[in-house]
C-alpha positions as CSV (number, residue, x, y, z in Angstrom):
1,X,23.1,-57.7,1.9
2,X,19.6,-56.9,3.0
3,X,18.2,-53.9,0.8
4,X,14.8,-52.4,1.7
5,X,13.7,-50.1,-1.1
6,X,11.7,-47.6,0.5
7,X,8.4,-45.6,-1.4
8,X,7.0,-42.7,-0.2
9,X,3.7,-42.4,-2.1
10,X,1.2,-39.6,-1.9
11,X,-2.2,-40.1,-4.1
12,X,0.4,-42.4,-6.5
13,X,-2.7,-44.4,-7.2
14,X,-1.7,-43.6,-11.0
15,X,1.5,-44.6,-10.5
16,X,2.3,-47.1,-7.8
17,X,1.6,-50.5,-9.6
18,X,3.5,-49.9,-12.3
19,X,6.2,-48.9,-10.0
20,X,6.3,-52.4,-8.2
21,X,6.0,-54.1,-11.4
22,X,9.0,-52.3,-12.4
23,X,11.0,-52.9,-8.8
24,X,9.7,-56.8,-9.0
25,X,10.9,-57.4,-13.0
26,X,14.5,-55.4,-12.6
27,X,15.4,-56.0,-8.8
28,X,13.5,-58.6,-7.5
29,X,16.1,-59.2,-4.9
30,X,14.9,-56.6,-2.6
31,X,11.8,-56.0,-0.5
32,X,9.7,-52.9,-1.4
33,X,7.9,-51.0,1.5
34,X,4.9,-48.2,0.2
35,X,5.0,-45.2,3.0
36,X,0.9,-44.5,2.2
37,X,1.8,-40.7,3.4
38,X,-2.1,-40.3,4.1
39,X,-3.3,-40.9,0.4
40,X,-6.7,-39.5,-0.5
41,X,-6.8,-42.0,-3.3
42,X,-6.6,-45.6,-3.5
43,X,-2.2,-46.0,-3.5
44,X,-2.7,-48.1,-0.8
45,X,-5.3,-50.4,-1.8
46,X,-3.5,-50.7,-5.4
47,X,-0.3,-51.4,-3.6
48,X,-1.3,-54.3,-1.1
49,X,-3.2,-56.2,-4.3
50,X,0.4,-55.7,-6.2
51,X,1.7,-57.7,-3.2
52,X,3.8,-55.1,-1.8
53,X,4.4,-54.6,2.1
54,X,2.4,-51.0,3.1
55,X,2.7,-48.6,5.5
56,X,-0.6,-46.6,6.4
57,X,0.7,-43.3,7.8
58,X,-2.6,-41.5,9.7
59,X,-2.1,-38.5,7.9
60,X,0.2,-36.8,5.3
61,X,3.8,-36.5,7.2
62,X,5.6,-34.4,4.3
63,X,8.2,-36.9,2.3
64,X,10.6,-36.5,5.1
65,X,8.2,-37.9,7.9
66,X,7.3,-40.7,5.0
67,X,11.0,-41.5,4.4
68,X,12.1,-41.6,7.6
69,X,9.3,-44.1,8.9
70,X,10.6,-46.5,6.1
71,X,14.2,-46.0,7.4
72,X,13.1,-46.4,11.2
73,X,11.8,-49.6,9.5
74,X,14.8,-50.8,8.7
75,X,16.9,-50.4,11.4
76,X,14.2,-52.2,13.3
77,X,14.1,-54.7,10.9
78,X,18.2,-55.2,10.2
79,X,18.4,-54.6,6.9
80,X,21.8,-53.2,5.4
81,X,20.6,-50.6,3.2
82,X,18.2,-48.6,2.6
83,X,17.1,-47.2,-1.4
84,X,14.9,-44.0,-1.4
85,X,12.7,-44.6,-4.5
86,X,9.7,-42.4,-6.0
87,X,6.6,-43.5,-6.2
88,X,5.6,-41.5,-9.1
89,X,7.1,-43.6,-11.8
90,X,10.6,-41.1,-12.6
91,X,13.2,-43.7,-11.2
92,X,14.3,-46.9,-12.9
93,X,14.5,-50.2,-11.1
94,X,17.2,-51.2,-13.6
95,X,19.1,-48.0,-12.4
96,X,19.3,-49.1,-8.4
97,X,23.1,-51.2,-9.2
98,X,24.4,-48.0,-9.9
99,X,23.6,-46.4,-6.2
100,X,23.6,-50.1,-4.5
101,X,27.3,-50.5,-5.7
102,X,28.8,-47.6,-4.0
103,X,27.4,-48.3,-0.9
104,X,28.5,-52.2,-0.7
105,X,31.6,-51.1,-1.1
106,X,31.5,-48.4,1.9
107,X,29.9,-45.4,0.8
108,X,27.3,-44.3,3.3
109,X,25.2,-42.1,0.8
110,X,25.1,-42.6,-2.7
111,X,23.1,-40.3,-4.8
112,X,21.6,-41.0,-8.3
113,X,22.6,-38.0,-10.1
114,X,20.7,-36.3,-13.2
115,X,22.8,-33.9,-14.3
116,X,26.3,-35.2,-14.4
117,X,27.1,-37.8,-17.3
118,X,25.2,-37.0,-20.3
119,X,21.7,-37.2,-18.8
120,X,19.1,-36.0,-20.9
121,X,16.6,-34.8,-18.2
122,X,14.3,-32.1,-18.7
123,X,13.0,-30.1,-15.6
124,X,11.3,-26.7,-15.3
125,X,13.5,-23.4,-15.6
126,X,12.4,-22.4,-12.1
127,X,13.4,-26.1,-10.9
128,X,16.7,-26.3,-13.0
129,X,18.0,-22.8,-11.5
130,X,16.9,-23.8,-8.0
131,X,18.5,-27.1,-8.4
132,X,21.8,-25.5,-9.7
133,X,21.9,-22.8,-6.8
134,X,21.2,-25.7,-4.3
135,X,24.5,-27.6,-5.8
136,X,26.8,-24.5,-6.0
137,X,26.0,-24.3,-2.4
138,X,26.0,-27.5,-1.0
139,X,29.2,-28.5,-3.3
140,X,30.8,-25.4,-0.9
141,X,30.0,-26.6,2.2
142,X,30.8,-30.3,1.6
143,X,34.1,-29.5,0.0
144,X,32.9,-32.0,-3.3
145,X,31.3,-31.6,-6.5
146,X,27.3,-32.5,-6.1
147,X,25.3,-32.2,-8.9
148,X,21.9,-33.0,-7.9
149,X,21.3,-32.4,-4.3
150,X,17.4,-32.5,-4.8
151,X,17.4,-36.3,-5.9
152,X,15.3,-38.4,-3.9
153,X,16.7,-41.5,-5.8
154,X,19.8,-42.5,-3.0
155,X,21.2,-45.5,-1.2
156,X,21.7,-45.3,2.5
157,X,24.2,-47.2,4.2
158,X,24.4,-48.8,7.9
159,X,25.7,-45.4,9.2
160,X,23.2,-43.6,7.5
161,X,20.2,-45.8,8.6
162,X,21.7,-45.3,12.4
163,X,21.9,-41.2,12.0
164,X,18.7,-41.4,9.9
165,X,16.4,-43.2,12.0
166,X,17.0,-40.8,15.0
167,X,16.1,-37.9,12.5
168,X,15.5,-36.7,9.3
169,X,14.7,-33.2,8.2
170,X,11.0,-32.6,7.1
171,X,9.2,-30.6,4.3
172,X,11.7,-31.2,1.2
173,X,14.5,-33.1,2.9
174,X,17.0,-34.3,0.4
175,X,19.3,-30.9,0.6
176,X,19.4,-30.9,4.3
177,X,20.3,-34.5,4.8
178,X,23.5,-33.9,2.5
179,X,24.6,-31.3,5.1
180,X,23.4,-33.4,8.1
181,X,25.5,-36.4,7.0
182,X,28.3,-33.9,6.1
183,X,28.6,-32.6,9.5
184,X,28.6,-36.2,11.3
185,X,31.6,-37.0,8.7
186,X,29.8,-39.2,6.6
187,X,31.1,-40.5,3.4
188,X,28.9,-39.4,-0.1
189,X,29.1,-39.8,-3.6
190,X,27.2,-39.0,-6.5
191,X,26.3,-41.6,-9.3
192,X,25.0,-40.7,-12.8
193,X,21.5,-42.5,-13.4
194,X,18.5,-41.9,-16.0
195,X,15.6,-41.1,-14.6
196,X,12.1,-40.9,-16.1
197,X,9.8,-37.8,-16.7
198,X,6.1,-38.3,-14.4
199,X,3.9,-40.4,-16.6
200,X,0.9,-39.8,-14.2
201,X,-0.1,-37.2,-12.0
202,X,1.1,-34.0,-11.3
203,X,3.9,-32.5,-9.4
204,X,3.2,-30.5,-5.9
205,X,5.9,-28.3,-7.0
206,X,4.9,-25.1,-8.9
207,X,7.1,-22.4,-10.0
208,X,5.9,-20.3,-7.3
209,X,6.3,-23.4,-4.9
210,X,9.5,-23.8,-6.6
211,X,10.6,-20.6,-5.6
212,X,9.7,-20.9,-1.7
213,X,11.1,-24.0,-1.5
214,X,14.6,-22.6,-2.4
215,X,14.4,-19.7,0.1
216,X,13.0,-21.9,2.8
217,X,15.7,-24.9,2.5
218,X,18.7,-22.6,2.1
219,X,17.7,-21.3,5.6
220,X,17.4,-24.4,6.9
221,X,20.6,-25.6,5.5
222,X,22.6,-22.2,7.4
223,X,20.7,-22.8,10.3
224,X,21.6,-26.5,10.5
225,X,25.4,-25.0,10.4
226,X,25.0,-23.3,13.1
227,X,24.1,-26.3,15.2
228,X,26.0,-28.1,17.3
């Protein structure tokens, strides 16, 4: 198989060499791509010297503009699957198997799952009670247990890539992709991984952001079941 492992990166100039270290040392086997979302910093610079492939968006495109021009990417390019992989350092190269497996096997979406297992991971209250509400509901509408419908650590399959490419929600995307997939009858499973807390940088999430977020994607996700 052909795996791209696509990185959207915002200002990950703290991060983003480490992160291809870590992707060259543990899965070597795969080609990154950086999605430069319209960094103010130097992510892309840092990126191209690590020997990575970039992509210089013009401006910031929101993670699901970012993703999606990696998966366009890929169905241009052929490749089988497609990884979704931070650029802020929390996911683990040596963690990928575990959502690549699934997947080879025929799984069109695999997930990477904090919360089911015996995961450690620490998030914010107003996080960990919008991530639960977000599971309760999504677990509903797909008719399966989904623990961690906010991870932006997944595999995407042939299928996916196809359904992907022609669109991709925007703003915080991972929850409404789930229901997306859902509704074209696509196959997904959830995988326990570990996942690392930010070393560098902060999170654009806030509690008050946090808060939004969950109001404004659980719209989006009844809207997007009431169309055709």
């Amino acid at each position: 198989m052909r795996v791209l492992i696509v990185i959207p990166a915002f200002n990950e100039a703290g991060n983003i060499q480490n992160v291809i270290h870590d992707l060259r040392q543990h899965f070597p086997q795969a080609e990154p791509l950086i999605i430069n979302d319209g960094s103010q910093d130097n992510t892309s610079i840092i990126a191209r010297s690590s020997g990575a492939r970039v992509i210089d968006l013009p401006y910031n495109l929101g993670i699901g503009g970012a993703v999606q021009t990696g998966i366009i990417y890929a169905r241009r390019e052929n490749f089988d699957v497609v990884i979704q992989f931070d650029g802020d350092g929390q996911h683990m190269a040596e963690e990928i198997e575990k959502i690549l497996e699934p997947v080879a096997g025929g799984t069109d979406i695999c997930v990477g799952s904090r919360f089911c297992g015996a995961n450690e991971y620490i998030m914010p209250l107003t996080r960990r009670i919008g991530t639960k509400v977000f599971s309760i509901v999504i677990s509903l509408i797909c008719g399966q247990k989904l623990t961690d419908t906010t991870s932006g650590f997944r595999a995407y399959g042939k299928q996916a890539i196809e359904l992907f490419s022609a669109y991709y929600p925007e703003d915080y995307p991972e929850v409404e992709a789930l229901i997306i997939a859902h509704k074209k009858k696509l196959n997904i499973r959830e995988v326990s991984v570990k996942m690392r807390q930010r070393s560098e940088g902060k999170s654009s999430i806030t509690p008050l952001r946090a808060v939004y977020y969950m109001i404004k994607v659980l719209l989006a996700v009844f809207i997007d079941l009431l169309k055709k």
